[in-house]
N, C-alpha and C positions, 0 to 999 in steps of 0.2 A: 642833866636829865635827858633822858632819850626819846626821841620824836614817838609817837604811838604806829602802829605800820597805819599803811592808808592800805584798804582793803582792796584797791584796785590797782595799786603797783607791786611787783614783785623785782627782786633779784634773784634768780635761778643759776648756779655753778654746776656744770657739768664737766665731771672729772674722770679720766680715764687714762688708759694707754695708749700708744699709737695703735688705730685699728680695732677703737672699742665699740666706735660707734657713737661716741660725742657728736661731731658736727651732721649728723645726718639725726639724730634725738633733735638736735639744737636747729636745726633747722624744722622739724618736723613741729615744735612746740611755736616755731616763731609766724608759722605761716596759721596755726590754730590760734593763737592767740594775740596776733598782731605786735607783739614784741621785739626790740631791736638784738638783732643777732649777733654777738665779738665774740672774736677767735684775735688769739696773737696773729696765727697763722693769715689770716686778712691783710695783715698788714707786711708780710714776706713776699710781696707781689712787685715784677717788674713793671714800668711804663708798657707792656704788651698786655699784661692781667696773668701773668703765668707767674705761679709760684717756685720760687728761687729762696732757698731756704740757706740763710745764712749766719753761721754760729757768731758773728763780730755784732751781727746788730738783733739779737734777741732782747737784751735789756730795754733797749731803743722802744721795738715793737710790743714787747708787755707792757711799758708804758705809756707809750700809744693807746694801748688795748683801753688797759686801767681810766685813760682822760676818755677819750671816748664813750665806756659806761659812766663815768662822774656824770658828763655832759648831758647825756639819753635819759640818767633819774635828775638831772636838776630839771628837766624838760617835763617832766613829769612822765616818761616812758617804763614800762616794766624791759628789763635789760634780761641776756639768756647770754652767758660767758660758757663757752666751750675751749677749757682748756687741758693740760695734762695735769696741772695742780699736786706735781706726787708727793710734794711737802707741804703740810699746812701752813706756811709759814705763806708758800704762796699766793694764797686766795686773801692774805690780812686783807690790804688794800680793800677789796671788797668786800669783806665781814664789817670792815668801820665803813662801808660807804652805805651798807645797809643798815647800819645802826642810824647812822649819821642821817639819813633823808628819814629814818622811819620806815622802810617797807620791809615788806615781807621778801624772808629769805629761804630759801631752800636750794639743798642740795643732792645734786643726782650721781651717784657713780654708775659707770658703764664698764660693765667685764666679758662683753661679747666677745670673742676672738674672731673680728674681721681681716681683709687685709688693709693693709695700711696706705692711705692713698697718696704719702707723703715719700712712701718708701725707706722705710725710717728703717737701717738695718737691724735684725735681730739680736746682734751685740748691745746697739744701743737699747732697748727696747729691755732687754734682761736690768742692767745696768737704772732702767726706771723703777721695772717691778721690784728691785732689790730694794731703792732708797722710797719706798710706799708707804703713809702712814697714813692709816686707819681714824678717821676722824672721830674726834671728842664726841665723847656722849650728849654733849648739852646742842650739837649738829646734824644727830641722826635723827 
């Protein structure tokens, strides 16, 4: 049986492209609403605080990401996940983490064409928008 949401926690997924405008959304909600703010990207950071983006330890950093938000809703925190998400397959983990404590879920896509502060080439970037799915009805 599934927890009832608690009207004062949420889980927010904010999906996009490189360059859509997620972490600056995701930060702009986190400072309104006092919310803890994960990005995979967070956790791609050297001992200097400089982002070093490295394809061997993505796995690593999404699940990073993943325990991090677990931790912030067992804490009783509303969490704001800024990531690329272009498969739904991706955001599971957090669909069950929102079922699972009970809160309220919502999802935002972002399709601004900023640039991208990661530098994420445009090859790669095609290559996203290509494998994009359109989320379930029962999540719009």
């Amino acid at each position: 049986m599934a927890n009832r949401p608690k009207s004062s926690q949420s889980l927010t997924l904010i999906r996009g492209l490189p360059g859509s405008g997620k972490s600056t959304l995701a930060t702009a909600l986190a400072a309104q609403t006092g919310a803890t703010h994960l990005e995979a990207d967070q956790f791609m950071v050297d001992r200097s605080g400089a982002y070093r983006f490295d394809p061997r330890r993505l796995r690593d950093v999404h699940q990073t990401c993943e325990n991090a938000c677990n931790d912030a809703l067992g804490a009783g925190n509303s969490v704001i996940v800024a990531n690329t998400f272009t498969e739904i397959w991706e955001m599971q983990a957090y669909l069950d983490m929102a079922e699972r404590f009970g809160v309220t879920l919502q999802i935002i896509e972002c399709h601004a064409p900023f640039d991208n502060t990661h530098g994420v080439p445009n090859d790669k970037i095609k290559i996203m928008r290509d494998r994009w799915e359109t989320l379930p009805e029962k999540y719009r």
